[in-house]
NUNUKE-240349 format. One record per atom (N, C-alpha, C, CB): residue in one letter; x, z, y. Coordinates in steps of 0.05 Angstrom, whole numbers, plus 32768, in hexadecimal, padded with zeros to 4 digits. Glycine has a CB too. Layout:
BEGIN
aXZY ...
END
This chain:
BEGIN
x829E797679E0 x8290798F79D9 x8284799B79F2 x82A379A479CC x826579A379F9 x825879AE7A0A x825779C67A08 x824379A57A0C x825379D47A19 x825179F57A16 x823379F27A06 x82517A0B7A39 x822279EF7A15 x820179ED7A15 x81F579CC7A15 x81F679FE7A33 x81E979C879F8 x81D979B579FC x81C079C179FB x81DC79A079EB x81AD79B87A0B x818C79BB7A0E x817C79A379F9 x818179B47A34 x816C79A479E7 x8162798979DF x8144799379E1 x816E797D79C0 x8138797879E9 x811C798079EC x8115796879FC x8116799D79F9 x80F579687A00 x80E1794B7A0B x80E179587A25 x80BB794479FD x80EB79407A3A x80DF79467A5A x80C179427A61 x80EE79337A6E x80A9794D7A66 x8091794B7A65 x8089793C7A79 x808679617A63 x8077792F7A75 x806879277A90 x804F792C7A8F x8069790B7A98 x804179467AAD x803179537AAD x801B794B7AB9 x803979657AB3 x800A79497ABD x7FF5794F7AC3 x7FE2795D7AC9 x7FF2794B7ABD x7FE679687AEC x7FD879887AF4 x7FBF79847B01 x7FEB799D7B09 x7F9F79857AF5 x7F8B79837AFD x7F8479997B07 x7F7E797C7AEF x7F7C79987B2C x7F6E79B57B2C x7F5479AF7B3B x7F8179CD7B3D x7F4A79C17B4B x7F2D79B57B53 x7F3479AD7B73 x7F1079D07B50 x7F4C79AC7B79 x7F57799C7B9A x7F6C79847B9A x7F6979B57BAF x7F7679847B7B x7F8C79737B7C x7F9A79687B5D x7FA079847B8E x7F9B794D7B59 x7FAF79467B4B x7FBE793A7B48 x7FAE79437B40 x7FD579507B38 x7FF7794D7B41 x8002793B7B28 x800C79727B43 x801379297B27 x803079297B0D x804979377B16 x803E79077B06 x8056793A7AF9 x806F79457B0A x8076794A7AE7 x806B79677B29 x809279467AE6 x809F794C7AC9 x80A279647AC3 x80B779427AC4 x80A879707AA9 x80A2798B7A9E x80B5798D7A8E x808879907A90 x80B279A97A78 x80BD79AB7A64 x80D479C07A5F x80C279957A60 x80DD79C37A4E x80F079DB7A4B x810479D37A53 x80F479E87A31 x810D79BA7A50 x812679AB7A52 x8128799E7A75 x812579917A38 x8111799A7A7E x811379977A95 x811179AD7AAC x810579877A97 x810879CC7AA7 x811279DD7AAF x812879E57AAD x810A79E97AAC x813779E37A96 x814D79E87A8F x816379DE7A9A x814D79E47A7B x815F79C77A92 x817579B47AAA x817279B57AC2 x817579987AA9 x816779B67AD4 x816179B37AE8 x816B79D67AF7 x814379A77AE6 x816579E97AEC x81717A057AE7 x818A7A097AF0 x81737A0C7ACB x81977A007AD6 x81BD79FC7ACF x81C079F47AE0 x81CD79EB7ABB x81C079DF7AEB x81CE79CF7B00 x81D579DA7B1C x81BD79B87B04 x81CA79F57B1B x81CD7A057B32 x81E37A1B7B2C x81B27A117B3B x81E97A1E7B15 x81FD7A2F7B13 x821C7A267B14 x81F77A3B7AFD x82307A347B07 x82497A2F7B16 x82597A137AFB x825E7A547B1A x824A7A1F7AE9 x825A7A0D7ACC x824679FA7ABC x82657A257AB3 x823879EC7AD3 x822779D87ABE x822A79C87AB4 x821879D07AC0 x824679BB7AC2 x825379A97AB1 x825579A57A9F x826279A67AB0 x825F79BC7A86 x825C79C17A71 x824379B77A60 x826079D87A74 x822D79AD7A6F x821979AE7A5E x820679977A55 x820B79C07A69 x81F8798D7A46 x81ED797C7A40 x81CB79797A32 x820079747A35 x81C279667A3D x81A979647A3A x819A79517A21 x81A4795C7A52 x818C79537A12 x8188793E7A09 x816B79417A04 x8199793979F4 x816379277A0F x814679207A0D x813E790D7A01 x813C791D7A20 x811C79087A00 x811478F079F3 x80FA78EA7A03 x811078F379D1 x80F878CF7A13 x80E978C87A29 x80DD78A97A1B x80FE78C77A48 x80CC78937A2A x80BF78857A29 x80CF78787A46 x80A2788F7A26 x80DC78577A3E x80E7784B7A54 x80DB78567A73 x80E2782D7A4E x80BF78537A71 x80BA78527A8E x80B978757A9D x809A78407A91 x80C278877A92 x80CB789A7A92 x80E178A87A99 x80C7789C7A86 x80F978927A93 x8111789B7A99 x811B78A37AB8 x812078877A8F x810578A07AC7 x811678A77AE6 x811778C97AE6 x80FF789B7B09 x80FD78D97AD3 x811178F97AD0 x812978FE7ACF x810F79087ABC x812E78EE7AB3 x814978F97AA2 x815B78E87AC4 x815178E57A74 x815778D77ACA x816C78CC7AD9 x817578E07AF1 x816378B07AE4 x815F78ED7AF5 x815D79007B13 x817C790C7B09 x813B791F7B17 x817579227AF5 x818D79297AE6 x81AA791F7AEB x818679227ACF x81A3790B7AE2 x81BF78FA7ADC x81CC78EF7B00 x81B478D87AC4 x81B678F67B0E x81C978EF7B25 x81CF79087B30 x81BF78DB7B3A x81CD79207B29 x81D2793C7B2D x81F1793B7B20 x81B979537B1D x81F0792F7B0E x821079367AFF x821179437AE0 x8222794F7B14 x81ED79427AD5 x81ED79597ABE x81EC79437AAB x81D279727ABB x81FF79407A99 x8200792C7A7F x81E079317A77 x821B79377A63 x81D379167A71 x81B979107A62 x81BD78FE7A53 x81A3790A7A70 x81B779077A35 x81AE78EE7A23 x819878E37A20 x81B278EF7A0D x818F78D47A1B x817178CD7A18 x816578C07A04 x816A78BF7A2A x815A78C579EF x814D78BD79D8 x813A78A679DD x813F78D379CC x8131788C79D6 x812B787F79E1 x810D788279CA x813F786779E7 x80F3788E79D8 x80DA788E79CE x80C2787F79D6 x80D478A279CF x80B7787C79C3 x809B786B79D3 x808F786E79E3 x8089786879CC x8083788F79E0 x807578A379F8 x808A78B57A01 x805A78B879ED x807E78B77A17 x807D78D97A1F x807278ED7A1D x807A78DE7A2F x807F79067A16 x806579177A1F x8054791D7A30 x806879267A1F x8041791C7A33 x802B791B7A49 x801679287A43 x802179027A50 x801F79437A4D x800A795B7A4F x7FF079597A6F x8022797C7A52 x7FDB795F7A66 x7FC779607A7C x7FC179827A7C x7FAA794B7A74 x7FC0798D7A95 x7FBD79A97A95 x7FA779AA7AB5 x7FE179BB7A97 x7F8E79AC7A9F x7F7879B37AB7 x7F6D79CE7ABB x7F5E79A37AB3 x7F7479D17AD7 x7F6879E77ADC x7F4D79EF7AEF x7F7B79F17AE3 x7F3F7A037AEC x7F257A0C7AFB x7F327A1E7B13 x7F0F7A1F7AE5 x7F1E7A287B23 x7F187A347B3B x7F357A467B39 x7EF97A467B3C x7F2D7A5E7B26 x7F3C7A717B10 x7F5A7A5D7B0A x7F247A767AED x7F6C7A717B0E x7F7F7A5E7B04 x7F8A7A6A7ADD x7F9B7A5F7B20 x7F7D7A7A7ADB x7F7E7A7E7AC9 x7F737A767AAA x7F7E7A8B7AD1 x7F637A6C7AB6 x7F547A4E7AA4 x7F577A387AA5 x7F3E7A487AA7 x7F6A7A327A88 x7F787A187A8A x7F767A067A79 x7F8F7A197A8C x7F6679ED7A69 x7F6579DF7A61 x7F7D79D17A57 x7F5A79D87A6C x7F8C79CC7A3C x7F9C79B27A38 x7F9779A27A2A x7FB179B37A33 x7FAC798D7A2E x7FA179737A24 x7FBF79637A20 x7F8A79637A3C x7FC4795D7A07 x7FDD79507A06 x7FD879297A06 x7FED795F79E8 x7FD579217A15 x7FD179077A10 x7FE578F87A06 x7FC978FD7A24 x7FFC78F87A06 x800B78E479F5 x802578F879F3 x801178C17A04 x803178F179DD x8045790079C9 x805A78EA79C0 x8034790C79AD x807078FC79CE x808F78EE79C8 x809178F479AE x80AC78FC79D9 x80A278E679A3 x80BA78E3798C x80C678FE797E x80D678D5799A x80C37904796E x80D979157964 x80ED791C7964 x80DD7915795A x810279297963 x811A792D7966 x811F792C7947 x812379467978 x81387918793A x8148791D791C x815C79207930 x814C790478FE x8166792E7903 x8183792F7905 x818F790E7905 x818F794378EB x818778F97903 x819D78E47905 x819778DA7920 x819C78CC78EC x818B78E17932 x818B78E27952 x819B79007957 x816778E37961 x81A5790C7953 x81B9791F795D x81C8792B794F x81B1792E7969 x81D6791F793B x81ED79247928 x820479217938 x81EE7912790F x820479147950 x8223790A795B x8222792B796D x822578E27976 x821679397978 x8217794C798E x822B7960797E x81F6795A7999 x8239796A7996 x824579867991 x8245799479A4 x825F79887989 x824279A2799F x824179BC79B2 x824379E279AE x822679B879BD x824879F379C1 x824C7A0C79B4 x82287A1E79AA x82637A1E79CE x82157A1379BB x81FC7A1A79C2 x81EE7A0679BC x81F77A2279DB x81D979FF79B7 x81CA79F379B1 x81A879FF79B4 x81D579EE799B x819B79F979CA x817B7A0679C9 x816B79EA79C2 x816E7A1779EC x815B79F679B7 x813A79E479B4 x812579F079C9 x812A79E87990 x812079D679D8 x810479D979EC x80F179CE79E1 x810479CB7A08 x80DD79D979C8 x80C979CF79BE x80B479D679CA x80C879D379A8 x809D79BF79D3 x808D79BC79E0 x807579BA79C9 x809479A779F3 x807979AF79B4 x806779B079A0 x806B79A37985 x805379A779A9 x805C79AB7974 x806879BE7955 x807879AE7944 x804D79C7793E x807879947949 x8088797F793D x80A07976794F x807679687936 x80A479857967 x80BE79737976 x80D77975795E x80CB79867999 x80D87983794F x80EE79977942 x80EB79937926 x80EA79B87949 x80F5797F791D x80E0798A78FB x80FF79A278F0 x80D6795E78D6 x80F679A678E3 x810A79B878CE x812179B478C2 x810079BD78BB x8123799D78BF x8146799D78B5 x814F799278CD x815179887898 x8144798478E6 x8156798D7904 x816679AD7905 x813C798E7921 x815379BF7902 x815F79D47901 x817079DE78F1 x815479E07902 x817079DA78D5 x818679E478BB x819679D278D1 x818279DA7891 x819C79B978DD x81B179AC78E1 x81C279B078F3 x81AC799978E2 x81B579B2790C x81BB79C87927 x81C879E07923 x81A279D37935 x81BE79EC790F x81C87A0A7901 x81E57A0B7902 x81C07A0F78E1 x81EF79F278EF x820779F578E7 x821D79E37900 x820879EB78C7 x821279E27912 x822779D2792B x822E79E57940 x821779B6793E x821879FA7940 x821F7A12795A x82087A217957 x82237A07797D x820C7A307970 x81F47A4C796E x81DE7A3E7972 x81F77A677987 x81C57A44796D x81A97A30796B x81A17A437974 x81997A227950 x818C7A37798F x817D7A4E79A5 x816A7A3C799A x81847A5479CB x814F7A4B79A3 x813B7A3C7995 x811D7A4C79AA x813C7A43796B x810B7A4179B7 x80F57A4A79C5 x80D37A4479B1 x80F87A3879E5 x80D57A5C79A8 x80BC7A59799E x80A37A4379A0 x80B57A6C79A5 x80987A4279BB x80847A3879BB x80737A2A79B4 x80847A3579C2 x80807A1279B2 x807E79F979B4 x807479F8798F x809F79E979C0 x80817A0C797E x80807A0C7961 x805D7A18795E x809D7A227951 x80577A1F796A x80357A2E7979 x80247A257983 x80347A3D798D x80357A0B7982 x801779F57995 x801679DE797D x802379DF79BF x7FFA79DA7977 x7FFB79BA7964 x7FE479A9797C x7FE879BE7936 x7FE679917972 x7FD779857980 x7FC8796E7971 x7FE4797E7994 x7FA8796E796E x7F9C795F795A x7F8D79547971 x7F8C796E793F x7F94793A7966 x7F827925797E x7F8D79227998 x7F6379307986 x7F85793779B2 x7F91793779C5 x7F93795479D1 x7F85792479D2 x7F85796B79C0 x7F7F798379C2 x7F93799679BE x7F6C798679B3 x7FA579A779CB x7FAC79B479C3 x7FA679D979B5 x7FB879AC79CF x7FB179D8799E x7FA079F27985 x7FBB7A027983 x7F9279E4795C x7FB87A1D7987 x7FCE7A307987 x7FCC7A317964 x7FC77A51799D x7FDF7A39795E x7FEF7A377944 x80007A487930 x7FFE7A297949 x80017A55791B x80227A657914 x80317A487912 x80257A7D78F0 x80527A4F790B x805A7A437909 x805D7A4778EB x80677A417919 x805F7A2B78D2 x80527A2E78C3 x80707A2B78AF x80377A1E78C3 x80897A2A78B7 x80A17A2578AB x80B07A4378BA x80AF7A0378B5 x80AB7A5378C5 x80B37A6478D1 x80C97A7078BD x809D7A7378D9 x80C17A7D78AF x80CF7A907895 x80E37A83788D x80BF7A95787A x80E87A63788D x81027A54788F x81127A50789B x81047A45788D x81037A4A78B8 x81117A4078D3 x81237A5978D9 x80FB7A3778EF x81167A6B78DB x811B7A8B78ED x813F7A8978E0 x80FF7AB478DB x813C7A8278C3 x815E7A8D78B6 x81747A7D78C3 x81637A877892 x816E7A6B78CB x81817A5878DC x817C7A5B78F8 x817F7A3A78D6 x816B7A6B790A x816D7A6F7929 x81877A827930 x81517A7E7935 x818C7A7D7941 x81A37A957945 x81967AA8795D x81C67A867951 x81857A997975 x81767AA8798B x81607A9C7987 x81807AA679A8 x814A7AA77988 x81347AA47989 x811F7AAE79AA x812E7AB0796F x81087AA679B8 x81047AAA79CD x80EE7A9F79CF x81147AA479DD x80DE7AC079CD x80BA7AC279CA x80B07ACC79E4 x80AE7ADA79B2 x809B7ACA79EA x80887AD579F9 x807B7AF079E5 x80727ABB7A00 x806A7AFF79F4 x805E7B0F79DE x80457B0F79D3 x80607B2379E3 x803E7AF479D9 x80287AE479CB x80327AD979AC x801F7AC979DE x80447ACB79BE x80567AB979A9 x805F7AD1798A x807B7AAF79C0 x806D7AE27994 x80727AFB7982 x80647AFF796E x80707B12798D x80477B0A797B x80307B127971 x80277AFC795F x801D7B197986 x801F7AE87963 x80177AC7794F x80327ACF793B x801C7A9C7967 x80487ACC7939 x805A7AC67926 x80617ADC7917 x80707ABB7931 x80597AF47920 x80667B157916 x80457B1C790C x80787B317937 x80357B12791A x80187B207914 x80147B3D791F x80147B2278F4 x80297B4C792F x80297B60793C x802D7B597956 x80397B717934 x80157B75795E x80217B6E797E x80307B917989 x7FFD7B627999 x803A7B99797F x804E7BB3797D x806F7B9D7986 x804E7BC67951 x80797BA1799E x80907B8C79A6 x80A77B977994 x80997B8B79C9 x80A57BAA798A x80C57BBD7979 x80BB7BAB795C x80C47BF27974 x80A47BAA7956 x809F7BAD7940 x80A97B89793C x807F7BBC793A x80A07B7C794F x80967B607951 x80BA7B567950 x807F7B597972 x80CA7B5D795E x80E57B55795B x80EC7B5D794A x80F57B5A796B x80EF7B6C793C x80F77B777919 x80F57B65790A x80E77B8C790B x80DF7B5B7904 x80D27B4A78FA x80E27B3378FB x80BB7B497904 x80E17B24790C x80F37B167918 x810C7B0C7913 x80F67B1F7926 x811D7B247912 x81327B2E790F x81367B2578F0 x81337B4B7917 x81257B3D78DE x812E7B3B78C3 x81297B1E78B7 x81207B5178B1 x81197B0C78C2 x81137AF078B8 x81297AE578C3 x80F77AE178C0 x813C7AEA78CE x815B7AD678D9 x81697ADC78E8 x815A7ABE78E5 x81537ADF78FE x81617ADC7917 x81707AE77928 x81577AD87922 x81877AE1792D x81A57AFB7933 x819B7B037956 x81D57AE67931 x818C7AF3796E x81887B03797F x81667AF9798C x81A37B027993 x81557B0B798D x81377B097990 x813B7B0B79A9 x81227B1C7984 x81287AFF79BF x81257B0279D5 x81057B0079D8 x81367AF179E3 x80FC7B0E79E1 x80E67B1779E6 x80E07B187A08 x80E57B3079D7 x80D07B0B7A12 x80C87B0B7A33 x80B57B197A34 x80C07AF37A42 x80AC7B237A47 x809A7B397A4F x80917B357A6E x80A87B557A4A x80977B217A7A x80847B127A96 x80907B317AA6 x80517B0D7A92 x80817B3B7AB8 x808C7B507AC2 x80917B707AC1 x80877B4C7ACF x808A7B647AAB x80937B827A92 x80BC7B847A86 x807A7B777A67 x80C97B6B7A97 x80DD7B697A87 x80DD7B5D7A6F x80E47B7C7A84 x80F57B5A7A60 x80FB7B4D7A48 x81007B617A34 x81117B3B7A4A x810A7B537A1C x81147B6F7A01 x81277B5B79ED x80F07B8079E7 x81357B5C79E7 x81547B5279D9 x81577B6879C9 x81727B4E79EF x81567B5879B2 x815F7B687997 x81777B5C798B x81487B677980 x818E7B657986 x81A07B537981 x81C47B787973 x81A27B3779AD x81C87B6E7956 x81D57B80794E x81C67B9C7946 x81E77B817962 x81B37B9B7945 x81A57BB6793C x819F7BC47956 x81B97BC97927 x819E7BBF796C x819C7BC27989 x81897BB9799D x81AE7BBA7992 x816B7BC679A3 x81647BBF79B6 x81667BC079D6 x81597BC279AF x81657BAB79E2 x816D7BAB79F4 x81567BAC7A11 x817C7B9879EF x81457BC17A1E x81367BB57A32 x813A7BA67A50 x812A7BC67A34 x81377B927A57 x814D7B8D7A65 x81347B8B7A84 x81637B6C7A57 x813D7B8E7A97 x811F7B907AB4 x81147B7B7ABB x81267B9B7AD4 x81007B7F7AC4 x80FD7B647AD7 x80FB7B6D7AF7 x80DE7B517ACF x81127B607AFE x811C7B627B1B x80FF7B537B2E x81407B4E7B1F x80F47B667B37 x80DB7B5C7B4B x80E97B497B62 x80C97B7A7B5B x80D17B307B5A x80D87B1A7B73 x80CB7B237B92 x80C87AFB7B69 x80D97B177BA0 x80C77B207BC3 x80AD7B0E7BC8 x80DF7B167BE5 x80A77AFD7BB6 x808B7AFD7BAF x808D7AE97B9A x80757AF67BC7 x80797ADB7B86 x806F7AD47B71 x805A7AB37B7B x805E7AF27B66 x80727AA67B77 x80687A867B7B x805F7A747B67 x807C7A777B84 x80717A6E7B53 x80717A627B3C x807F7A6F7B22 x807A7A4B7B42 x80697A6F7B12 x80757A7F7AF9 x80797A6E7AE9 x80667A957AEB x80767A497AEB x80847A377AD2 x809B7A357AD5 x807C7A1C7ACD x80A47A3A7ABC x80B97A2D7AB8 x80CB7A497AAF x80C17A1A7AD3 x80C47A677ABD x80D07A7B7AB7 x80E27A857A9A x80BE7A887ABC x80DA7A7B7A86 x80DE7A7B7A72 x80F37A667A67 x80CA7A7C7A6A x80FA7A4E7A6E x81027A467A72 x81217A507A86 x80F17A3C7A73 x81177A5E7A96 x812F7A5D7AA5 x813D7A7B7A9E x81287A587AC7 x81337A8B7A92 x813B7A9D7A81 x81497A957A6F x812B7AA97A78 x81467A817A5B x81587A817A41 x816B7A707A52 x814A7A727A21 x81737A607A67 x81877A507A70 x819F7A677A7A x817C7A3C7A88 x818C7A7E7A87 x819D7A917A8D x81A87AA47A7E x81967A9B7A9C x81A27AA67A6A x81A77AB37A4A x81BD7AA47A43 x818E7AAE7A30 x81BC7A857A3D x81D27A857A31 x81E47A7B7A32 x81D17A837A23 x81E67A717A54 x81FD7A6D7A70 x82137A887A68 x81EB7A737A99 x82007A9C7A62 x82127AB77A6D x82187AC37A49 x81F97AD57A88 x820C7AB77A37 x82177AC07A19 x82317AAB7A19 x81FE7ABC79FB x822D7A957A1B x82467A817A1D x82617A827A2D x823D7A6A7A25 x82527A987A42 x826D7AA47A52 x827B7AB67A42 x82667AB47A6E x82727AC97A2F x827E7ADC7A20 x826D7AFF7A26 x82A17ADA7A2A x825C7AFF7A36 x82407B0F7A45 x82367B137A2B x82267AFB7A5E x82387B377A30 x82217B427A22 x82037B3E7A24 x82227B587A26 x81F87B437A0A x81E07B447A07 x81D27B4E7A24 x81DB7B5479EE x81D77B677A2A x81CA7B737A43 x81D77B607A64 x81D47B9B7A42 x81E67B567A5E x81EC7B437A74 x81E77B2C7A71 x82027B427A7C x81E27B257A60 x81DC7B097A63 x81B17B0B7A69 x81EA7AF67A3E x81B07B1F7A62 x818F7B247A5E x81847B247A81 x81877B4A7A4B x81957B377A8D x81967B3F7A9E x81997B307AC0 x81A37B4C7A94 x81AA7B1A7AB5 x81BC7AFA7AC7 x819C7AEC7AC2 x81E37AE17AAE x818B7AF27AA4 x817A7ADA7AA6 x81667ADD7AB0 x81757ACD7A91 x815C7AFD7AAA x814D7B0F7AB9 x81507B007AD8 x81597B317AB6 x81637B037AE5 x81627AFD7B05 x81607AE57B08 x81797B057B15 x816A7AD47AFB x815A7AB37AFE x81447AB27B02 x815B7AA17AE9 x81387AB67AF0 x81177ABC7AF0 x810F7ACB7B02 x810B7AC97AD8 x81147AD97B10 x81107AE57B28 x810C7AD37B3C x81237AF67B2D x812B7AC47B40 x812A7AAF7B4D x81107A997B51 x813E7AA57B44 x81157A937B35 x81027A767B2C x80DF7A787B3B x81007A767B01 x80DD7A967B37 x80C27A9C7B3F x80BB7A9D7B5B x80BC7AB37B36 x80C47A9F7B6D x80C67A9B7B8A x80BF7A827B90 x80E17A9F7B96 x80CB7A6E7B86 x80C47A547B93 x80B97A3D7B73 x80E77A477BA7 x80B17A2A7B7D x80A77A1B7B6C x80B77A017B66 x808D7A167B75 x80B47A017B45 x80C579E97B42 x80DD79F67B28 x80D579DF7B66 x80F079EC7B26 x810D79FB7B15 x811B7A0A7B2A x812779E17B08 x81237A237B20 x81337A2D7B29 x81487A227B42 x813A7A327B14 x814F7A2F7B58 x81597A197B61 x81707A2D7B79 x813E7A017B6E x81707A487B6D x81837A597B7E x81A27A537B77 x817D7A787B78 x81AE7A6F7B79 x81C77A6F7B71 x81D67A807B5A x81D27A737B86 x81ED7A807B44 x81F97A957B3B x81F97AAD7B44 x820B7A927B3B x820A7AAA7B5F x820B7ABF7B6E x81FA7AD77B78 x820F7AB57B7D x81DE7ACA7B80 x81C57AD27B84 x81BC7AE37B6F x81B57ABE7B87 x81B67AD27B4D x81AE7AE37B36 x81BF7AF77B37 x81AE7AD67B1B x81DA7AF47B40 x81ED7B167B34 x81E77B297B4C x821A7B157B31 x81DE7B1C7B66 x81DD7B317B76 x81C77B457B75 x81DE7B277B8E x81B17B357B64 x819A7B397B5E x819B7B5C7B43 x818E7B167B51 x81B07B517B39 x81B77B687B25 x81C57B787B36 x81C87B617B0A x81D37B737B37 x81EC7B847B4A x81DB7B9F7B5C x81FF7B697B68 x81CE7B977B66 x81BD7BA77B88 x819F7BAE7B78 x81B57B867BAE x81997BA57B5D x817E7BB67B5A x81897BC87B4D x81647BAB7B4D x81757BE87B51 x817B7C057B3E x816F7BFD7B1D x81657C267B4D x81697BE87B1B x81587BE67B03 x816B7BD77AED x813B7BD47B0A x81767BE97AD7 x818D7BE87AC0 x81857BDC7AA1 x81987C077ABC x818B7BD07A98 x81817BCD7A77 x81837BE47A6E x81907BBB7A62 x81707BED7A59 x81717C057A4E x817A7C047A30 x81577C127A51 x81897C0E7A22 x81827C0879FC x816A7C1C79F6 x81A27C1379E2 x815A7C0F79E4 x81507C2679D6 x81517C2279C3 x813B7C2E79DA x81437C3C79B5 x81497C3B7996 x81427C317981 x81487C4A798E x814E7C2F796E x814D7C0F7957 x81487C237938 x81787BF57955 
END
């Protein structure tokens, strides 16, 4: 039994810019892992992916760290192309080749107390993965990926089109407030987690870049800060290293506002330097500990 399994595709990227192009692996699951492994109890935890033979030296990086990896054996990989202009804010994608699916008779043997989905795109996950996940442990689940389709090689933003089903079997859910907005059709963030909420889901997490986060969870909202970094390096992967720190610290027995708060400062971390996360425990609490800046409740 694992505290935390992660399941999801390790990516292989492709960063076009107008001075340089990079590879380098990706993904929710490879932030993720790569994350954990810096904290005190990762042992506990397990990975499971689905790669293309000539691929496997990611997952292996892993595996010589000490973090249990399984590996789904797929034809492709994912292989996202992400070109960018002058502007970095203009970004082209391009999914060129697409891993495998995840079933339930590829992961009926797992147990664990947690369980997240790193969906990268709209089919990693079909739907009775999830009714199935449901009933083994708490099912964390990252929007995104249910938001992206990909026809041809193009990627087309999306609702998710099973939502109203899926939502009743999430237990945490974890939007952007894009993401929100596409699936709630509001962009009001009280209004947008309600929503949310009454379609299933027992705790919403909502990111807000450096606006902080918002956790709805028990009839209780929660605003939780964002602890300013000493400067602003890399923002992939942030999201990612938020929900690792979420639910490191719900699996400890951490309130909603502490566990928000532990993940809050990861992400703090993560943003300083480039790459996964790569500080310490210690660091994220000191990070809470020494700032004046508190979760607030407001009203529900």
């Amino acid at each position: 039994m694992n505290d935390i399994c992660c399941i999801g595709h390790i990516t292989l990227d492709k960063i076009v810019t107008p001075r340089q192009t990079i590879y380098m692996p990706g993904g929710t699951s490879y932030y993720f892992s790569h994350g954990i492994y810096h904290l005190n109890d990762y042992k506990h935890y397990k990975l499971v992916t689905s790669l293309a033979p000539s691929e496997y030296k990611s997952a292996n990086e892993l595996r010589d760290k000490g973090i249990d990896v399984e590996i789904i054996p797929s034809q492709h990989t994912v292989y996202f192309e992400n070109k960018y202009g002058e502007n970095q804010n203009n970004r082209t994608q391009r999914v060129l080749a697409k891993a495998d699916p995840f079933t339930v008779e590829k992961l009926q043997h797992l147990e664990a107390r947690f369980f997240h989905l790193g969906s990268l795109l709209s089919d990693d996950f079909p739907l009775d993965v999830i009714k199935f996940l449901s009933q083994k442990g708490v099912l964390s689940v990252d929007a995104q990926g249910y938001l992206r389709e990909v026809r041809g090689e193009n990627v087309y933003p999306v609702d998710w089109s099973e939502k109203k089903e899926a939502l009743k079997y999430i237990d945490i859910l974890k939007v952007n407030e894009h993401e929100a907005a596409v699936l709630t059709g509001s962009s009001d963030y009280g209004e947008a987690i309600r929503l949310l909420h009454e379609w299933g889901v027992k705790e919403v997490l909502l990111t807000l870049g450096s606006e902080g986060s918002l956790i709805y969870a028990e009839n209780t909202l929660f605003r939780i800060p964002a602890y300013p970094p000493k400067e602003v390096v890399d923002a992939t992967g942030c999201g990612d290293t938020y929900m690792l720190g979420y639910l490191y610290m719900r699996n400890k027995g951490a309130s909603y506002a502490e566990a928000g708060t532990f993940a809050a400062a990861l992400s703090t971390i993560k943003l300083e330097k480039s790459g996964p996360f790569c500080g310490t425990e210690q660091a994220a609490a000191d990070i809470v500990c020494t700032s004046h800046l508190i979760p607030e409740i407001l009203s529900c």
